[in-house]
FILUM-982223 format. One record per residue (C-alpha): x, y, z negated; residue in one letter. Coordinates in nm, 2 decimals, padded with zeros to 4 digits. Last residue first. Example, Ala and Ser with C-alpha at 12.3 -4.5 7.8 and 13.67 -1.06 7.14 Angstrom:
<pts>
PT:01.37:-00.11:-00.71:S
PT:01.23:-00.45:-00.78:A
</pts>
This chain:
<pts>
PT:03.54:-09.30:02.37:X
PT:03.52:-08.92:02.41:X
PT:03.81:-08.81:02.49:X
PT:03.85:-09.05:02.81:X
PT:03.52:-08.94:02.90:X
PT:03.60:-08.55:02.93:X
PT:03.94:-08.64:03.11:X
PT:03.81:-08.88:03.35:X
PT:03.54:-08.56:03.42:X
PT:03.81:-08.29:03.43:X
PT:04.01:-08.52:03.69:X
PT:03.73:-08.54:03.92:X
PT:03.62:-08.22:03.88:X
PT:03.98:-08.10:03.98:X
PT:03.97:-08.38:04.29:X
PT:03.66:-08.29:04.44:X
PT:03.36:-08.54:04.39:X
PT:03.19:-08.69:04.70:X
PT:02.97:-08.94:04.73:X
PT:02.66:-08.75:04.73:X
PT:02.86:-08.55:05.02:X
PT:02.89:-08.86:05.22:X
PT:02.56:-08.95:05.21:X
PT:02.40:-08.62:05.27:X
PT:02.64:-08.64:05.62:X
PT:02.50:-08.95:05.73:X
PT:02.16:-08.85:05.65:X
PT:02.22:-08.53:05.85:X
PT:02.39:-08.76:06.13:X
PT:02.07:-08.95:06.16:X
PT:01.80:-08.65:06.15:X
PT:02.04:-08.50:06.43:X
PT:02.01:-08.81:06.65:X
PT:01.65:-08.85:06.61:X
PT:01.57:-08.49:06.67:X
PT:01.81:-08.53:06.98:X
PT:01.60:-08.88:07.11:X
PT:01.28:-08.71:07.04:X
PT:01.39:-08.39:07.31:X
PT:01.51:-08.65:07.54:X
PT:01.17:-08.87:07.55:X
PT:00.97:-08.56:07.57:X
PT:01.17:-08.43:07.86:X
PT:01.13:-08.76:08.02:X
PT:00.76:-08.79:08.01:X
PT:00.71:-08.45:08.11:X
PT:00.94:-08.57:08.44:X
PT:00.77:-08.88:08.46:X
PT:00.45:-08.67:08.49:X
PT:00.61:-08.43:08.71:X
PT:00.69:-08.71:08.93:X
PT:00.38:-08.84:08.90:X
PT:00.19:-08.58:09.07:X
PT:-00.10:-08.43:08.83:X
PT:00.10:-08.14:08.72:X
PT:00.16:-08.07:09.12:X
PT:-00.24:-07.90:09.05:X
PT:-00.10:-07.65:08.81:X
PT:00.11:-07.51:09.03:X
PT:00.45:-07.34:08.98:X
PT:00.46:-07.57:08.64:X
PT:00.58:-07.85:08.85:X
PT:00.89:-07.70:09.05:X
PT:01.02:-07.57:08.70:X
PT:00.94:-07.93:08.51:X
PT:01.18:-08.07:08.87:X
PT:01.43:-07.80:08.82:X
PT:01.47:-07.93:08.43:X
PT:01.47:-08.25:08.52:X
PT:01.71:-08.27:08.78:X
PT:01.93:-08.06:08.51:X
PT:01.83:-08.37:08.26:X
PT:01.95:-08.66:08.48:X
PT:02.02:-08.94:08.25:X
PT:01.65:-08.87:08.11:X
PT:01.49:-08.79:08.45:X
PT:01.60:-09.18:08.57:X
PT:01.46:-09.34:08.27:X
PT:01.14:-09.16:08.35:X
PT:01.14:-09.31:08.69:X
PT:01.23:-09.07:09.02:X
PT:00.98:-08.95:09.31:X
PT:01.08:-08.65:09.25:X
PT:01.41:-08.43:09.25:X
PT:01.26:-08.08:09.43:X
PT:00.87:-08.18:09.41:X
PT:00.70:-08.45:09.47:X
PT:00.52:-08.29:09.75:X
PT:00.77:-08.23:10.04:X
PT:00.59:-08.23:10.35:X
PT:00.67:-08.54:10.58:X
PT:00.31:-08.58:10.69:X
PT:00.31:-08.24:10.78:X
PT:00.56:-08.25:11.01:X
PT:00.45:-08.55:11.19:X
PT:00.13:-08.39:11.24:X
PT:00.27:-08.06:11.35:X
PT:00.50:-08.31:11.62:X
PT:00.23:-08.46:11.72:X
PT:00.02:-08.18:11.82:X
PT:00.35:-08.00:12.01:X
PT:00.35:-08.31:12.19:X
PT:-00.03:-08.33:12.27:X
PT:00.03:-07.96:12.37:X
PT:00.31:-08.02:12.57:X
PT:00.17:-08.30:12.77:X
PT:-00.14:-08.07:12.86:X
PT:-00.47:-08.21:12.85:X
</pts>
């Protein structure tokens, strides 16, 4: 055989074993995904191309990490709502206030 075509064999070989299938930002944790939400995003893009790279586990970290994020902000919101109900349920403006101490003053 021909040195260049054993080299030119190799090197399609060598090629293809380096191919790319993890997608743009893979082979990262979930934790990773979550402090890195544009990476995320591309990487959940570069999944749902094909619905056989939704079996890789860089798009199921990925899936993983979106889920994680989008609980963490419904969390977050539900706990400054409650914060914020609280705060209001303490709060009496100043005329009603005054109207009030006035209305139980005169009645005692």
């Amino acid at each position: 055989m021909d040195k260049r075509f054993l080299m030119l064999a190799f090197s399609v070989i060598l090629i293809a074993g380096c191919s790319n299938d993890s997608g743009p930002y893979g082979n990262h944790k979930v934790s990773w995904y979550t402090t890195h939400i544009k990476a995320d995003n591309a990487e959940l893009k570069w999944c749902s191309n094909d619905f056989k790279r939704q079996k890789l586990n860089s798009c199921r970290d990925a899936g993983s990490a979106y889920g994680k994020i989008v609980a963490d902000s419904w969390a977050s919101q539900a706990k400054e709502l409650q914060q914020q109900e609280k705060s209001q349920k303490n709060y009496i403006p100043k005329g009603v206030r005054e109207r009030l101490k006035a209305l139980f003053k005169n009645s005692e």
